[in-house]
C-alpha positions in Angstrom: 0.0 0.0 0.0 1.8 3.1 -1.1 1.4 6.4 0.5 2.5 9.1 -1.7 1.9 12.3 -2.2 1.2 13.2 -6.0 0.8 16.8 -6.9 0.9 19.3 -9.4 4.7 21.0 -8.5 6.8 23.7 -9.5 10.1 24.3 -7.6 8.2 27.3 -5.7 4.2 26.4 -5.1 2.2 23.1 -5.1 -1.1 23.2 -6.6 -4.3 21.7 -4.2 -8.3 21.7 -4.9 -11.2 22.5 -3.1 -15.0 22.7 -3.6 -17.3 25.2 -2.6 -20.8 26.6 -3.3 -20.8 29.2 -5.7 -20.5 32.1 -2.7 -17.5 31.1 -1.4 -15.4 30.5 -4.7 -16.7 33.8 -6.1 -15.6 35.9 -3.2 -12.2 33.6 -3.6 -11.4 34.3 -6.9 -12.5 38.4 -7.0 -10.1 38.4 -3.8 -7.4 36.0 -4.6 -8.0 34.1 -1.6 -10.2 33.1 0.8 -12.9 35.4 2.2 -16.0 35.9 4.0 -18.3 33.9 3.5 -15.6 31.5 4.2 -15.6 31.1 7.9 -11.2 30.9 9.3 -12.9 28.7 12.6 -13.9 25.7 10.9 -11.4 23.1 9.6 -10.8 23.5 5.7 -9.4 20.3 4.0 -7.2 20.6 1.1 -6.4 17.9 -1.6 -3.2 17.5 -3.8 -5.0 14.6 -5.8 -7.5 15.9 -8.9 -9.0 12.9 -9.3 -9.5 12.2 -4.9 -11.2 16.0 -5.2 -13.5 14.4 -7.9 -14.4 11.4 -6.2 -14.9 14.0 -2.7 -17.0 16.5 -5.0 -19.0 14.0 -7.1 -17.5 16.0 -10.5 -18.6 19.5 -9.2 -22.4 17.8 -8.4 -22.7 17.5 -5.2 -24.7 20.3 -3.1 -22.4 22.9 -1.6 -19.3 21.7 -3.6 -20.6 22.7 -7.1 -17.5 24.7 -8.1 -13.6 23.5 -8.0 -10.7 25.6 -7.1 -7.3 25.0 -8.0 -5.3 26.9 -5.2 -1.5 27.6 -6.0 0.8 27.8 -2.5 4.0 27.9 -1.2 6.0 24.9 -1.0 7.2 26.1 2.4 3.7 26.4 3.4 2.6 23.0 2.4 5.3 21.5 3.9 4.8 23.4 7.0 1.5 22.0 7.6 2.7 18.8 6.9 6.1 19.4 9.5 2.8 20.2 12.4 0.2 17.8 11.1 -0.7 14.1 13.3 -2.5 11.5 11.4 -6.2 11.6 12.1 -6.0 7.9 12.9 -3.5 6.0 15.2 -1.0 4.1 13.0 1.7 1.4 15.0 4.1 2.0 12.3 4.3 5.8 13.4 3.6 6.3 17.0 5.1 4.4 19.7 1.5 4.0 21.4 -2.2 5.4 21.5 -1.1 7.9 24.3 2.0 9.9 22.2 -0.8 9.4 18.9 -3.3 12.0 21.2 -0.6 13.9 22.4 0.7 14.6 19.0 -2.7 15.0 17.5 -3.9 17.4 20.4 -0.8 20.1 20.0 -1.5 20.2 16.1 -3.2 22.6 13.6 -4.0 19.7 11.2 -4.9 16.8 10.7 -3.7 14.3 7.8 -5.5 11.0 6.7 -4.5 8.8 3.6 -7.4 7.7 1.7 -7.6 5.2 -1.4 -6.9 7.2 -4.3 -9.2 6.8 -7.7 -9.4 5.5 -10.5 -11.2 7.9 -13.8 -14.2 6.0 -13.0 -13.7 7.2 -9.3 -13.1 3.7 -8.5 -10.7 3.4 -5.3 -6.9 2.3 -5.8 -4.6 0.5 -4.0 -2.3 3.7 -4.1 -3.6 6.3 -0.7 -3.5 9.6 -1.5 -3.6 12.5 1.4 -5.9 14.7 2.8 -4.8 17.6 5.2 -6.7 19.5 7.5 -6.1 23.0 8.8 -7.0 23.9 11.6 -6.2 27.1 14.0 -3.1 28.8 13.3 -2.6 26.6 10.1 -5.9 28.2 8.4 -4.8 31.7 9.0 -1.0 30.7 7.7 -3.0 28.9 4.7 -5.2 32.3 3.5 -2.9 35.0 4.7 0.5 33.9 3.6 0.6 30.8 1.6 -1.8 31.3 -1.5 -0.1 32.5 -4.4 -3.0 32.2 -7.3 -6.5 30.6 -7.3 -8.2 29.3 -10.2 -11.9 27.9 -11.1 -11.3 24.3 -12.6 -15.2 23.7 -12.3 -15.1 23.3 -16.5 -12.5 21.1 -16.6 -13.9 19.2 -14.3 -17.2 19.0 -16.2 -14.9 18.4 -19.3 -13.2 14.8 -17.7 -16.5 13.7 -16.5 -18.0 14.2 -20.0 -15.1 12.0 -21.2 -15.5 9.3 -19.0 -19.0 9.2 -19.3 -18.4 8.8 -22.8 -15.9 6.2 -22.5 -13.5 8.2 -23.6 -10.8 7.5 -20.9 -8.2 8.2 -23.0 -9.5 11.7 -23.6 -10.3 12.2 -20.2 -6.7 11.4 -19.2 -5.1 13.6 -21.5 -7.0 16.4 -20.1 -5.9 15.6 -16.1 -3.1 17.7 -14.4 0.2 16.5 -14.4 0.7 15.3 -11.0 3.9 13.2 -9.6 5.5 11.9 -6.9 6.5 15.0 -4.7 9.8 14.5 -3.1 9.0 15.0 1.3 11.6 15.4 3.7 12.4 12.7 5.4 10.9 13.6 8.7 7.8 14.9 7.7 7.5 11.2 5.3 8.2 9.5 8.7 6.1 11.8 11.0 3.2 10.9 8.2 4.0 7.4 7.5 4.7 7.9 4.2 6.3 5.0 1.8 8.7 6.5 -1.1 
Protein backbone atom coordinates (compact mmCIF):
# COMPACT_ATOMS: atom_id res chain seq x y z
CA UNK A 1 0.00 0.00 0.00
CA UNK A 2 1.84 3.11 -1.09
CA UNK A 3 1.37 6.39 0.53
CA UNK A 4 2.51 9.11 -1.68
CA UNK A 5 1.89 12.29 -2.16
CA UNK A 6 1.22 13.24 -5.99
CA UNK A 7 0.79 16.84 -6.92
CA UNK A 8 0.93 19.28 -9.44
CA UNK A 9 4.75 20.97 -8.54
CA UNK A 10 6.84 23.68 -9.50
CA UNK A 11 10.07 24.35 -7.58
CA UNK A 12 8.17 27.30 -5.74
CA UNK A 13 4.23 26.40 -5.09
CA UNK A 14 2.17 23.12 -5.11
CA UNK A 15 -1.11 23.19 -6.61
CA UNK A 16 -4.31 21.68 -4.20
CA UNK A 17 -8.31 21.66 -4.94
CA UNK A 18 -11.23 22.54 -3.07
CA UNK A 19 -15.02 22.66 -3.58
CA UNK A 20 -17.26 25.20 -2.62
CA UNK A 21 -20.84 26.60 -3.28
CA UNK A 22 -20.77 29.20 -5.72
CA UNK A 23 -20.52 32.10 -2.74
CA UNK A 24 -17.49 31.07 -1.38
CA UNK A 25 -15.39 30.50 -4.67
CA UNK A 26 -16.67 33.80 -6.12
CA UNK A 27 -15.62 35.92 -3.23
CA UNK A 28 -12.21 33.64 -3.58
CA UNK A 29 -11.44 34.34 -6.87
CA UNK A 30 -12.47 38.44 -6.96
CA UNK A 31 -10.08 38.40 -3.77
CA UNK A 32 -7.43 36.01 -4.62
CA UNK A 33 -8.01 34.06 -1.57
CA UNK A 34 -10.21 33.11 0.81
CA UNK A 35 -12.92 35.40 2.23
CA UNK A 36 -16.00 35.90 3.99
CA UNK A 37 -18.31 33.92 3.49
CA UNK A 38 -15.60 31.54 4.16
CA UNK A 39 -15.62 31.07 7.88
CA UNK A 40 -11.17 30.91 9.26
CA UNK A 41 -12.89 28.67 12.57
CA UNK A 42 -13.90 25.71 10.87
CA UNK A 43 -11.37 23.14 9.56
CA UNK A 44 -10.80 23.53 5.67
CA UNK A 45 -9.44 20.28 3.98
CA UNK A 46 -7.21 20.62 1.11
CA UNK A 47 -6.36 17.91 -1.63
CA UNK A 48 -3.16 17.52 -3.75
CA UNK A 49 -4.99 14.60 -5.77
CA UNK A 50 -7.47 15.91 -8.91
CA UNK A 51 -9.03 12.90 -9.27
CA UNK A 52 -9.55 12.20 -4.85
CA UNK A 53 -11.23 16.00 -5.18
CA UNK A 54 -13.54 14.40 -7.92
CA UNK A 55 -14.36 11.42 -6.17
CA UNK A 56 -14.88 14.02 -2.69
CA UNK A 57 -17.00 16.55 -4.97
CA UNK A 58 -18.97 14.03 -7.15
CA UNK A 59 -17.48 16.03 -10.46
CA UNK A 60 -18.62 19.54 -9.16
CA UNK A 61 -22.38 17.77 -8.36
CA UNK A 62 -22.71 17.52 -5.18
CA UNK A 63 -24.66 20.32 -3.08
CA UNK A 64 -22.36 22.88 -1.58
CA UNK A 65 -19.34 21.66 -3.63
CA UNK A 66 -20.62 22.72 -7.12
CA UNK A 67 -17.54 24.73 -8.06
CA UNK A 68 -13.57 23.50 -8.05
CA UNK A 69 -10.66 25.61 -7.06
CA UNK A 70 -7.32 25.01 -8.00
CA UNK A 71 -5.25 26.89 -5.17
CA UNK A 72 -1.54 27.61 -6.00
CA UNK A 73 0.77 27.77 -2.45
CA UNK A 74 3.95 27.95 -1.23
CA UNK A 75 6.00 24.86 -1.01
CA UNK A 76 7.16 26.10 2.36
CA UNK A 77 3.73 26.40 3.40
CA UNK A 78 2.64 23.02 2.38
CA UNK A 79 5.35 21.54 3.93
CA UNK A 80 4.81 23.40 6.97
CA UNK A 81 1.54 21.99 7.56
CA UNK A 82 2.71 18.76 6.95
CA UNK A 83 6.06 19.43 9.46
CA UNK A 84 2.81 20.23 12.43
CA UNK A 85 0.21 17.83 11.12
CA UNK A 86 -0.74 14.15 13.28
CA UNK A 87 -2.54 11.54 11.36
CA UNK A 88 -6.20 11.62 12.13
CA UNK A 89 -5.97 7.87 12.91
CA UNK A 90 -3.53 6.03 15.25
CA UNK A 91 -1.01 4.13 12.99
CA UNK A 92 1.72 1.38 15.01
CA UNK A 93 4.08 1.95 12.27
CA UNK A 94 4.30 5.80 13.38
CA UNK A 95 3.61 6.27 16.95
CA UNK A 96 5.12 4.42 19.71
CA UNK A 97 1.51 3.97 21.36
CA UNK A 98 -2.15 5.39 21.53
CA UNK A 99 -1.08 7.90 24.34
CA UNK A 100 1.96 9.91 22.17
CA UNK A 101 -0.79 9.45 18.91
CA UNK A 102 -3.28 11.99 21.16
CA UNK A 103 -0.63 13.88 22.44
CA UNK A 104 0.66 14.62 19.03
CA UNK A 105 -2.68 15.05 17.50
CA UNK A 106 -3.94 17.36 20.38
CA UNK A 107 -0.78 20.09 19.95
CA UNK A 108 -1.46 20.25 16.12
CA UNK A 109 -3.22 22.63 13.62
CA UNK A 110 -3.98 19.74 11.20
CA UNK A 111 -4.91 16.82 10.74
CA UNK A 112 -3.66 14.31 7.81
CA UNK A 113 -5.49 10.99 6.68
CA UNK A 114 -4.46 8.79 3.64
CA UNK A 115 -7.40 7.68 1.73
CA UNK A 116 -7.64 5.22 -1.42
CA UNK A 117 -6.94 7.23 -4.28
CA UNK A 118 -9.18 6.82 -7.67
CA UNK A 119 -9.38 5.55 -10.47
CA UNK A 120 -11.16 7.95 -13.81
CA UNK A 121 -14.24 5.99 -13.02
CA UNK A 122 -13.66 7.21 -9.30
CA UNK A 123 -13.10 3.66 -8.51
CA UNK A 124 -10.69 3.39 -5.32
CA UNK A 125 -6.95 2.32 -5.80
CA UNK A 126 -4.59 0.54 -3.96
CA UNK A 127 -2.30 3.65 -4.13
CA UNK A 128 -3.59 6.34 -0.71
CA UNK A 129 -3.53 9.62 -1.50
CA UNK A 130 -3.59 12.46 1.38
CA UNK A 131 -5.90 14.74 2.83
CA UNK A 132 -4.81 17.55 5.18
CA UNK A 133 -6.73 19.47 7.51
CA UNK A 134 -6.08 22.98 8.77
CA UNK A 135 -7.00 23.89 11.63
CA UNK A 136 -6.22 27.09 14.04
CA UNK A 137 -3.12 28.82 13.32
CA UNK A 138 -2.62 26.57 10.06
CA UNK A 139 -5.87 28.23 8.39
CA UNK A 140 -4.82 31.70 8.96
CA UNK A 141 -0.99 30.75 7.71
CA UNK A 142 -2.99 28.87 4.65
CA UNK A 143 -5.17 32.30 3.47
CA UNK A 144 -2.94 35.04 4.66
CA UNK A 145 0.46 33.85 3.64
CA UNK A 146 0.61 30.78 1.61
CA UNK A 147 -1.81 31.30 -1.50
CA UNK A 148 -0.13 32.55 -4.45
CA UNK A 149 -3.05 32.20 -7.25
CA UNK A 150 -6.45 30.56 -7.30
CA UNK A 151 -8.25 29.27 -10.19
CA UNK A 152 -11.85 27.87 -11.06
CA UNK A 153 -11.32 24.30 -12.58
CA UNK A 154 -15.22 23.67 -12.31
CA UNK A 155 -15.10 23.34 -16.54
CA UNK A 156 -12.52 21.10 -16.59
CA UNK A 157 -13.93 19.18 -14.28
CA UNK A 158 -17.17 19.05 -16.21
CA UNK A 159 -14.94 18.43 -19.32
CA UNK A 160 -13.24 14.75 -17.67
CA UNK A 161 -16.47 13.69 -16.52
CA UNK A 162 -17.97 14.16 -19.97
CA UNK A 163 -15.09 11.96 -21.16
CA UNK A 164 -15.46 9.30 -19.01
CA UNK A 165 -19.01 9.16 -19.34
CA UNK A 166 -18.39 8.80 -22.83
CA UNK A 167 -15.94 6.24 -22.46
CA UNK A 168 -13.46 8.17 -23.56
CA UNK A 169 -10.80 7.55 -20.86
CA UNK A 170 -8.15 8.21 -22.96
CA UNK A 171 -9.53 11.67 -23.64
CA UNK A 172 -10.32 12.19 -20.21
CA UNK A 173 -6.69 11.38 -19.15
CA UNK A 174 -5.14 13.62 -21.52
CA UNK A 175 -7.02 16.40 -20.10
CA UNK A 176 -5.91 15.65 -16.07
CA UNK A 177 -3.10 17.66 -14.36
CA UNK A 178 0.22 16.50 -14.45
CA UNK A 179 0.74 15.35 -10.99
CA UNK A 180 3.89 13.19 -9.56
CA UNK A 181 5.48 11.86 -6.87
CA UNK A 182 6.46 14.97 -4.69
CA UNK A 183 9.79 14.47 -3.11
CA UNK A 184 9.02 14.98 1.33
CA UNK A 185 11.62 15.36 3.67
CA UNK A 186 12.45 12.72 5.39
CA UNK A 187 10.88 13.63 8.68
CA UNK A 188 7.83 14.93 7.67
CA UNK A 189 7.46 11.18 5.34
CA UNK A 190 8.21 9.52 8.71
CA UNK A 191 6.07 11.82 10.95
CA UNK A 192 3.16 10.89 8.22
CA UNK A 193 3.96 7.36 7.54
CA UNK A 194 4.66 7.88 4.21
CA UNK A 195 6.33 5.03 1.82
CA UNK A 196 8.70 6.51 -1.05
Amino acid sequence: MHRQVRADFDGESVVVYQAYPPAIADAALAAGTFVAPFKRERMTWIKPSFLWMMYRCGWAGKEGQERVLAVRIRRSGFEWALRHASLSHYDSAVHDDHGSWREQKDASPVRVQWDPERSLRLEPRTERSIQIGLSGVAVQRYVDEWITDLRDVTALAHRVHGHVRNGDLDAARAQLPSESVYPLPGDIGARLGATY
